[in-house]
Structures are given as C-alpha cells and as structure tokens.
N, C-alpha and C positions, 0 to 999 in steps of 0.2 A: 227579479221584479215581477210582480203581479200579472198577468196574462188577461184579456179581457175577452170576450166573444163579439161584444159591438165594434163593428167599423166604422171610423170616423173619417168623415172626409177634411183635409188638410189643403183651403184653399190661400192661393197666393192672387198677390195682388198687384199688379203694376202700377208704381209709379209715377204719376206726371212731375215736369219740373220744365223751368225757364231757362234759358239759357242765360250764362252767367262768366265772367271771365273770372277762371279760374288765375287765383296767383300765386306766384311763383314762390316755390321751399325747396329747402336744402338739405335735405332728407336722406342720403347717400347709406349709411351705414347707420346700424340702428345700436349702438351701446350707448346706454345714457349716462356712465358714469366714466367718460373717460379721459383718460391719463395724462398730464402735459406731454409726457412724451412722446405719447403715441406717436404714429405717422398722419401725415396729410389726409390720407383719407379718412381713416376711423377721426379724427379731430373733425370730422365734418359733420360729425352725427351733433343734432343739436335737441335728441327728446328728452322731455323733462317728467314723460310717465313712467311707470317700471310697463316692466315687459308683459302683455296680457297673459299668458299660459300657465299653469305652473301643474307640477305633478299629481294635481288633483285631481285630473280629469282621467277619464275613463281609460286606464292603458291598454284594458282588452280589446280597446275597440280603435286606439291610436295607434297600438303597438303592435308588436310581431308581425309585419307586413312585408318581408323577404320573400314569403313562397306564394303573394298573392301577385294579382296583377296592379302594378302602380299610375299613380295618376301623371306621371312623367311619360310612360308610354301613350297614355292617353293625348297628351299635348303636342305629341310627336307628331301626330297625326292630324292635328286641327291647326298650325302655323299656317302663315298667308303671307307673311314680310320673309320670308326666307332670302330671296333676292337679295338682301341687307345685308345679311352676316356676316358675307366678306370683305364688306365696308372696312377700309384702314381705321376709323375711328369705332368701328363697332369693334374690331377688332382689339383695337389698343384695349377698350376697357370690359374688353373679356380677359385678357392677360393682369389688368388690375383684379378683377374677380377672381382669379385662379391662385392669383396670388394669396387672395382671403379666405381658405377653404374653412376656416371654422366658424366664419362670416357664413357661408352659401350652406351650411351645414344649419345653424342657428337660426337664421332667416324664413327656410323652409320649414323647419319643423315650427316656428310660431304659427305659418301659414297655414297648419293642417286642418284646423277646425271649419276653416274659412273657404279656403279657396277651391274646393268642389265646389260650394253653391254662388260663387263666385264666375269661375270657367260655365258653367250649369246656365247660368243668365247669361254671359256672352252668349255662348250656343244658342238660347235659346232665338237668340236676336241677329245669328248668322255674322255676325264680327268677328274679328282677328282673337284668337286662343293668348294672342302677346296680349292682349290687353289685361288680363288677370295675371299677369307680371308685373303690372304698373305698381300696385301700391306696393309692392316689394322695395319700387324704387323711392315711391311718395311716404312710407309712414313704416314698412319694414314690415308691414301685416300687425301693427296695433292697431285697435280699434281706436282707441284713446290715445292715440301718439299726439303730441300738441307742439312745434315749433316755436321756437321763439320769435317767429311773424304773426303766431297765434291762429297758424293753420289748424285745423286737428282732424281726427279719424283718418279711415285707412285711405283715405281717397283723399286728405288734406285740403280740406273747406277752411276761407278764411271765414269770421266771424260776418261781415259785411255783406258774403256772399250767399248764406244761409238763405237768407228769404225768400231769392232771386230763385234760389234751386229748386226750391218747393220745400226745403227741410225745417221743418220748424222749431222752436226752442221755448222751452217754459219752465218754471222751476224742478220738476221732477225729468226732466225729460233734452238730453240734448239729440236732435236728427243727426247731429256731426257722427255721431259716434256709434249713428242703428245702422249696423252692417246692411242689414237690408235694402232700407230706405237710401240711404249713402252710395247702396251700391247702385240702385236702379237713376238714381238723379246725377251717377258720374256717365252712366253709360250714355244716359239720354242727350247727356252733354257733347260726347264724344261723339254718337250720331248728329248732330248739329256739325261740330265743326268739320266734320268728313263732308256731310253735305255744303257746307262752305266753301270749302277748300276743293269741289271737284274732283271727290273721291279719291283724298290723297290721304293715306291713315300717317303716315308721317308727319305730313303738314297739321293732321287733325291732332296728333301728339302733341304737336309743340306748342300750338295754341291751346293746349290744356293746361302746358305747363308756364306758357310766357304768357296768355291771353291773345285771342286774336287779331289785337290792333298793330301787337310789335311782328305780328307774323304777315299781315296785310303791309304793314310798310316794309318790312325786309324784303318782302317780295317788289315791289313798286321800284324797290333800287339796285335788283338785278337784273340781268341779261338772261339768264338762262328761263328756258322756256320749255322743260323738258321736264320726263317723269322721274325724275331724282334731281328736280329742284332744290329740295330742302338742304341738299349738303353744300349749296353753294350760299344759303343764305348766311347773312350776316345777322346774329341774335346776339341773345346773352350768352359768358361763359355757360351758364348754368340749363338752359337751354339746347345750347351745343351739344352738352352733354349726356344732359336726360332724354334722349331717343335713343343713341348709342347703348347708354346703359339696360337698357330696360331690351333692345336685341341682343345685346353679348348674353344677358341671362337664359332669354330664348336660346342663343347661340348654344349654351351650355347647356341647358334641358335637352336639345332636340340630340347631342353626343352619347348616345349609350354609355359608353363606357363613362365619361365626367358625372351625367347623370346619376348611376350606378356607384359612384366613388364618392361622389360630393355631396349628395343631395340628400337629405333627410327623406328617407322610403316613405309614401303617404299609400296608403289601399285607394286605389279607382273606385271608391262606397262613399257615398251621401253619410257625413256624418251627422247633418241638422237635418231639420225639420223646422217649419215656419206655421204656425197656429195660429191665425189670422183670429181678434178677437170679436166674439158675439156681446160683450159687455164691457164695461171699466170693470177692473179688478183689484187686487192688492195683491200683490206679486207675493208679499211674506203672505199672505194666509194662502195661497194657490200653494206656496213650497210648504207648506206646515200639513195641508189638506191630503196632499199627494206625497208627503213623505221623502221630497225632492231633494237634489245636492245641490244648496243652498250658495255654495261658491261656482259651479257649473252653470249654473243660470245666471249669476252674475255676469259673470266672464263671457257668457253667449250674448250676454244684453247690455253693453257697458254704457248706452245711454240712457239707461235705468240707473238715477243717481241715487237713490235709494229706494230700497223695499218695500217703505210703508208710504211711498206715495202712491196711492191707484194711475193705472196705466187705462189710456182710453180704450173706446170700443175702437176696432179698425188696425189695431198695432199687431203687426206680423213680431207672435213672440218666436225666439229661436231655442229650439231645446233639439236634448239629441236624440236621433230617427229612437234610438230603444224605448224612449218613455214617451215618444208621442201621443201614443192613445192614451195613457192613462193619465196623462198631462192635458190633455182634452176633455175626460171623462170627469176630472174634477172640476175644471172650468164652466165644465155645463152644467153641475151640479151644486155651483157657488151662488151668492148674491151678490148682486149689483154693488161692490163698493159707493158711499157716496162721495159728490162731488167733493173733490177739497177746496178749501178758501185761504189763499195767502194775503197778506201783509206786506208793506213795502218800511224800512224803519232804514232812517240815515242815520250812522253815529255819530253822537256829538263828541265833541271832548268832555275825559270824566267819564263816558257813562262805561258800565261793566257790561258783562253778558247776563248777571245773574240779577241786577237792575232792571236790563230790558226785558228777562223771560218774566218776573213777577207784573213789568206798567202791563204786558200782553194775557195773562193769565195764563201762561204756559211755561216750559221748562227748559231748563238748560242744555239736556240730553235732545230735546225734540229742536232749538234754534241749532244745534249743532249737526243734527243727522240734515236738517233741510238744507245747510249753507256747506256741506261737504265740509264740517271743522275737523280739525284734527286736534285744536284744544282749547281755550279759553279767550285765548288773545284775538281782542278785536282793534280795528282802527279806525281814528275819527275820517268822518269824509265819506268812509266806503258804506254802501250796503248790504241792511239785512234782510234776506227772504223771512217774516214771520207765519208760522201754522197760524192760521186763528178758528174757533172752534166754528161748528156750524149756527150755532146760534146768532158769533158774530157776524156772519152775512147777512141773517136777516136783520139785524138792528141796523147794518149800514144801508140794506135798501129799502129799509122805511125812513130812514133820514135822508137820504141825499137821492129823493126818487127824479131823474133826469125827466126830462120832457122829453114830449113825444118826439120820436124818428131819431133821437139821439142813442150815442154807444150806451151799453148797459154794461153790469159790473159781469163778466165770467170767471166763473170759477178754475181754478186751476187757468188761470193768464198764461197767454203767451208773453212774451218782451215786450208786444205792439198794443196792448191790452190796457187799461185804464185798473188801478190798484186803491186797496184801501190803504190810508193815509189816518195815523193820528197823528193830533192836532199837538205838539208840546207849546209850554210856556212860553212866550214870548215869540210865537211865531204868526205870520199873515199872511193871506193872501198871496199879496209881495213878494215875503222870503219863499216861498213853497215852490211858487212859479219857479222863482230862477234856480232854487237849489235843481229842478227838476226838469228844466230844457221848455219849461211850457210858458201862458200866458196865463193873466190873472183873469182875461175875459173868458177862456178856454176854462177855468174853473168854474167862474161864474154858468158857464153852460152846462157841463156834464151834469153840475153839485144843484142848480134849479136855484142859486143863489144870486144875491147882489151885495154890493159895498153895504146895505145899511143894517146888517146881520153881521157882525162879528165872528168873529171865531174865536170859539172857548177850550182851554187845554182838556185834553182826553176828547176831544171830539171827534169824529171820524168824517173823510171824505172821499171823493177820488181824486186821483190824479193821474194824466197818461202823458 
C-alpha cells in the first residue's frame, strides 16, 4: 500500500446515550446453524446472521501471533472481579466452557478485529477488563448477531431500546450494529448502573442483562446486605447465569496455560482505526477512490447497509490502522455526496417489485440493494424503503410546504422522521392515517392541507 508523507490526525468521539433497560437474550453459544442433536447448550445459540469474519481479511496482520505479545496477557493484568472466580457457579460454568474448546477457540478468533478497541475504551473509562467479555456472552462478537427477541449487535440492543441509548436508525444506517457507537452507548449504560447499584459491577451486570427493575426488586426481597449480594439474589434462570458466564471466561483468560491452549492467539496491536468524518460520503466511491478491500470495510462497518448510501458527517468510520491515512487522504480529497431522499411504499396485494420500481421512476436492482433484498419476493402489508431521485424532493416540498414551526421533510429520515407518501388509487386521508399509526388531523398539519382538497393518485405527501 501507498505510503504518504501527510499526517493525518484521527479524532474519536465520545458517545452520549440515556440510560435505557437493557433486555434480556440468550445468546450463550454462537453457531447459527445448529443440529437437533446437539447438546443443551450449543441448542441455545438462537442467531439468525452468518458469522462476521471470513478469510478475507488481512492474515498478516491477524495472523502469526505466537512470538508476539497477546492481548490475553494484556487482560491478565487489567481484571477487577477476580474475587469471583471461585464462585461455585462461576465455577460450574467454566467446566461448561472447557468442555466447549472449539466454541472458546471460534469465539475469540471472531473477536480479533474487535476487541482491542473494545478493551481500549473500557480502559480508557477505568472499568473492569471483564466487561470486553461481555459481548462474548451477549452476541458472540457479531456485530450483526440478531436474536430471535430482535436483539442485535454485539452488545444486543433491543429494537425499542435504540432511541433511549442515543443509537439512531435510518434506512442506510443501523447504530445496533456501529461497533463504535454501540460500544460507547453500552458502556455509558453500564456506568449508570454501577453507579446505581452502589458500585457493584455485578449487580451493574445483571441489570444490563435483566434490567434494573427485576434487580431493585430482587434486592427488596432479600436479607442479605453484604458485598456479594448478588448470589443470594433471586433473578431469572438466564440472569443467574449470565454473570457466571461471562467470569468463568475471565476465569479462563487470566489461566496461562488454558489461555495459551484454547484461545485463539490475538497480537496486543490496534488493529482499527476510527476516521471520524468531515463530510457525508459514499462509502462505494471512498472504496473505489482509495483502491480499498471493499469486503474489509464492509465487515468493519456492518451498520452500513449498503454502499451507495452516503454516510453522514460525524460517523466514526472503522478501517484498519495500515490504510488509515490514505483512507483519510482520499476522504479529504472527495465531495460532499448529496443528501439522499427516500420514500415510504406499503405493498398492496398484486403489486410486483418491478411494478413499484417503474410508479417510482427507479429500478429493481436499486429497491433491492435499499431494502437488503435478496430477491424479488415481496409481501402485501410490509414496507418499502423507495430511493427517490433528487429532484423528487424538490417537487414534494413545493407541494406539501408545512407551516411555519412545523416538522419539515429530512432527507435521509431517521424512523422518527415524517416520509414521502404517494398517493394510489382509491386511497384518503382516512386510509393513510390508519395504515400508518397517525391521524388524519396530523396530515392535515404537516401537508398545510384540509378536507376540501382531495387527494389525487400519484400525488405526493408526508406522513410520520
């Protein structure tokens, strides 16, 4: 790769986020495709993503890491719960783990890209080194792991919870799944409930993964009043367990010798880099500009749902520390992608995909890359994210100019966001409200409209 002489500085960002009650997944073991047979635990694994990693990525820079210094001995030296480990329940389900060694071997090596910058932000925030074992526990170190409670990323955010946390979501774009941002909005979480709980990181555990209301009454209805509370408390199975687990792995990192046997060897080196951005970009002409490995950047960024949707200014992108400058150098030397503009289209019954790309003036290939299709089949009821060109923007906000202090249309919508709306055949006011959670007076306001203006098919509106 290209060597530059410019140095570019590479600022990071902290995070704000609300505190939020995190809930509860069951996330134990990470094979997504497994067996009736199997045993009880690997049957507990419920993701429904493939695995993030694959042999694409850099091996000179993931691999051969025997004669270097490992990020396992680095851990060794930053635990804080150690007192725990020889918890009879931490214990039990360290003998479950040991049992798993091609589990504890597959698990770490998905972790590799991740979890220095990961450990890197704990430290930097003076917390417990266990805590960058947790999404081990929560998601297996996918970014994109998604439970079938509709948790997802590696930190397991439900859907619900997103907003609360500060992570936002918009058609190009999910925060579940920005390692980054995901990770600063778990920790900040996790500072909360420690300082809740009276500086109890166990107790702050458990209300990460039960919420803190079942860990306030669990407490309320014991006796014990001492600083290993938490094993006397009465929780969920699943609860019970996930503090246990997530020590026993500590337990077995901090063992040389298990560590050394079991663990997928990772180099103690920063293998990302975060590029905080000075513009909205288009990630495909950034990889095409810079000459980039176009599935490596994917994979660092999995809440980038595709490529050709521009990414705003402010988004910490992740690439790896070797191309950072010159990953920089062409960011500065790009233009401003412009805003995009989406569409909001309910299927009816009957209609095709190749129907609704021609009413919208676009194409098959592009409703498919926006809506993550994988083929042609659509279903009535559900929605579709439409691209609509930049021109359609302006035509809808000279038709439907809102009154003053009222929401205006933004491009690139978040979920919370007011969307363009065409109008089909036989459809009103009436039907639009309710297909869509709203009121017919809430239209009348954003649209600057009243009952004695109809509504004509192919018309455009908003609707939130």
């Amino acid at each position: 790769m290209k060597e530059h002489k410019n140095s570019l500085a590479i600022v990071l960002l902290t995070f704000s986020v609300v505190a939020c009650t995190h809930s509860p997944t069951n996330t134990e073991f990470d094979n997504p495709a497994v067996s009736e047979n199997a045993d009880a635990l690997v049957q507990k694994a419920d993701f429904i993503s493939p695995p993030l990693l694959s042999d694409t990525l850099d091996n000179n820079v993931l691999a051969n890491t025997r004669n270097h210094h490992l990020i396992w001995q680095h851990f060794e030296n930053k635990f804080a719960l150690t007192n725990s480990y020889d918890h009879p329940h931490v214990v039990q389900q360290k003998d479950k783990f040991l049992d798993k060694s091609k589990y504890l071997e597959r698990v770490t090596k998905r972790s590799e890209p991740f979890i220095h910058f990961v450990l890197s932000e704990i430290e930097n925030r003076n917390m417990p080194a266990e805590l960058a074992i947790l999404p081990i526990v929560e998601s297996g170190y996918y970014p994109r792991a998604r439970s079938r409670a509709r948790a997802e990323g590696l930190w397991q955010i439900m859907p619900y919870t997103a907003k609360d946390l500060g992570l936002k979501r918009s058609v190009g774009y999910d925060g579940r799944h920005d390692v980054y941002a995901s990770t600063s909005a778990a920790l900040d979480y996790l500072e909360q409930m420690y300082s809740k709980f009276d500086e109890d990181w166990l107790l702050a555990l458990a209300a990460y993964n039960a919420g803190p209301q079942r860990v306030i009454n669990a407490l309320k209805k014991t006796n014990a009043h001492n600083s290993d509370v938490y094993w006397d408390l009465k929780l969920p199975r699943e609860t019970r367990e996930y503090v246990p687990k997530i020590l026993a792995l500590c337990a077995i990192i901090k063992d040389k010798e298990l560590s050394s046997t079991l663990l997928h060897p990772i180099e103690d080196t920063a293998y990302l880099e975060s590029i905080k951005l000075s513009k909205r970009i288009s990630p495909a002409k950034l990889i095409q500009a810079a000459n980039a490995n176009e599935t490596e950047i994917k994979l660092l960024n999995p809440a980038i749902r595709n490529l050709s949707t521009p990414i705003a200014a402010g988004y910490h992108l992740l690439v790896p520390k070797r191309d950072a400058e010159l990953l920089a150098l062409a960011i500065d030397n790009m233009q401003e992608a412009p805003q995009p503009t989406w569409a909001n289209h309910r299927i009816n019954r009957g209609e095709s995909l190749s129907g609704i790309a021609r009413r919208y003036g676009t194409t098959i290939g592009a409703l498919r890359e926006a809506n993550n299709m994988q083929n042609n089949k659509i279903v009535a009821g559900r929605n579709l994210v439409i691209p609509l060109r930049q021109t359609s923007h302006k035509q809808i906000a000279a038709q439907a100019t809102p009154k003053p202090n009222r929401t205006h249309v933004k491009p690139g919508r978040t979920v919370d966001e007011p969307y363009i709306y065409v109008v089909a055949m036989g459809d009103s006011f009436w039907k639009i409200a309710n297909r869509n959670n709203t009121t017919v007076k809430r239209l009348f306001e954003i649209n600057g409209r009243s009952a004695d203006k109809p509504l004509q098919p192919g018309e455009t509106i908003l609707v939130d």
